[in-house]
Each structure stands twice: as structure tokens, then as C-alpha cells.
C-alpha positions as CSV (number, residue, x, y, z in Angstrom):
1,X,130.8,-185.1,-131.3
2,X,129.0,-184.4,-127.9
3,X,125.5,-183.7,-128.4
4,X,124.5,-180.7,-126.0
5,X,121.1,-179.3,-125.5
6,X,119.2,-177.4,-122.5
7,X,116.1,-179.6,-121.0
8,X,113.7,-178.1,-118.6
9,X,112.7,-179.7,-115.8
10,X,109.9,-179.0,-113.3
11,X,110.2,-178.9,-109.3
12,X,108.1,-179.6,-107.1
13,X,107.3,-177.3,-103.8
14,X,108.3,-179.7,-101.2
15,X,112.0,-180.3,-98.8
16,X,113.5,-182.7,-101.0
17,X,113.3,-184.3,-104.3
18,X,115.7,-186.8,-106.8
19,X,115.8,-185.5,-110.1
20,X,116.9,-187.9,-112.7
21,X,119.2,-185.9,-115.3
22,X,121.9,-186.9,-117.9
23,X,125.4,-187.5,-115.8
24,X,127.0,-183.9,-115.7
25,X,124.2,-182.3,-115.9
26,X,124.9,-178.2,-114.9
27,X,122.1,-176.3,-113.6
28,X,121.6,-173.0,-115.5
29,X,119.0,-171.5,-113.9
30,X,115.6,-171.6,-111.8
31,X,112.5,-169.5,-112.2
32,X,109.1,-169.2,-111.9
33,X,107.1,-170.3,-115.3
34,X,103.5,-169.7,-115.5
35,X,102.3,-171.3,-111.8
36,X,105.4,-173.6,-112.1
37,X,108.9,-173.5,-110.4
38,X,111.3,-174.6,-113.1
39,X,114.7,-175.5,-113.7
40,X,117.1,-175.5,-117.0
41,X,119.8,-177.6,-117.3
42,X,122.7,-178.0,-119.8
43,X,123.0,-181.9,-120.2
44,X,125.0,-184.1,-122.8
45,X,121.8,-185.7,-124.6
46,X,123.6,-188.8,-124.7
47,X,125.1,-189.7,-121.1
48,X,123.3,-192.0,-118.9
49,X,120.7,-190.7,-116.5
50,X,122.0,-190.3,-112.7
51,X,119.7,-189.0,-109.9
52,X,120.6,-185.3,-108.1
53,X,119.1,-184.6,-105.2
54,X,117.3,-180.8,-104.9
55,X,116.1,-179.4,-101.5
56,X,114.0,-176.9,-101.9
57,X,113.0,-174.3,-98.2
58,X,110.8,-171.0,-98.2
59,X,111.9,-167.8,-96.5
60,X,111.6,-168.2,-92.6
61,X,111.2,-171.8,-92.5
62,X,113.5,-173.7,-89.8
63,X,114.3,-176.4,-91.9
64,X,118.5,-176.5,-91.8
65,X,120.6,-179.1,-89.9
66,X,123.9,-180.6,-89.5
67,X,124.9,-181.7,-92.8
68,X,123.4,-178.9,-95.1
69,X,127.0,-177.4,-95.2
70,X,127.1,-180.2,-98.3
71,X,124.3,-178.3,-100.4
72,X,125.2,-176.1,-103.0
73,X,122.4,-172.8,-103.5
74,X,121.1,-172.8,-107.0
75,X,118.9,-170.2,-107.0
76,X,115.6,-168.2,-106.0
77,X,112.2,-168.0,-106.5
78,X,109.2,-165.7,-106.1
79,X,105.9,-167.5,-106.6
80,X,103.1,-164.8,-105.4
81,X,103.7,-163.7,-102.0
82,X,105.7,-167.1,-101.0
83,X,109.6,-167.2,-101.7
84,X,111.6,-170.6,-102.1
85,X,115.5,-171.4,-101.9
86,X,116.7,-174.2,-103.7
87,X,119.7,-175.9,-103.1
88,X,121.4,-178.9,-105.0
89,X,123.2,-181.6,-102.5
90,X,127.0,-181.3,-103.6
91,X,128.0,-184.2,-105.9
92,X,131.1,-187.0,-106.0
């Protein structure tokens, strides 16, 4: 039987970071938490860990180029008076 479960994992406020997650890992959802942006995951306990790449780009902010046609928008966040987009790059 396939062990499920849904981990939390914190992000970090800058343009790009590897997250290392169970293979198959599916985003749920991303939210503020206390002074925290945070992200749930449903993960198959047992599956080996792969990286996945998160971008992460506040409102206004000129940071899109050729080749973010490949990220996939995961969700938003409103921290205070700052708003951030995250995006997951598009997996194999």
C-alpha cells in the first residue's frame, strides 16, 4: 500500500529556489503562515527525494525572460503590503 501524507514546506522570498520533495510530489496549495510563505504538498512518504525548482516574483517586478513559457503558476501570496507569484518550473 502507498503511504500518502501532506508535508509543508517553507519558501523562501527570493527568484529561485530547489526544493527537495518525494518524486511526484503535487503541490496543493501556497499561503501565507504566521510571517512565513508556505507550501503543502501531497507526497508518497516513501518515494525517493528529487529536487523541483520554484521561482518566486512580486507584483511589478521585471523579472520574466525567454524560457519562463516552461513554468507552471502555483499560486499567490499576500504578505503585508508586498504580493508574490510563485511558479513551479514544468517537470519531465
Amino acid at each position: 500500500m502507498v503511504k500518502r501524507s501532506i508535508w509543508k514546506y517553507t519558501l523562501s522570498v527570493v527568484g529561485k529556489q530547489d526544493i527537495s520533495m518525494p518524486k511526484g510530489a503535487r503541490v496543493l496549495a501556497v499561503q501565507p503562515q504566521g510571517d512565513q510563505i508556505c507550501m503543502w504538498a501531497l507526497v508518497k512518504v516513501d518515494s525517493p527525494k528529487k529536487m523541483y525548482t520554484f521561482y518566486m516574483y512580486g507584483t511589478g517586478h521585471e523579472h520574466f525572460s525567454d524560457g519562463d513559457e516552461f513554468r507552471e503558476y502555483i499560486g499567490t501570496v499576500q504578505m503585508e503590503s508586498l504580493v508574490w507569484h510563485v511558479f513551479e518550473k514544468r517537470r519531465d
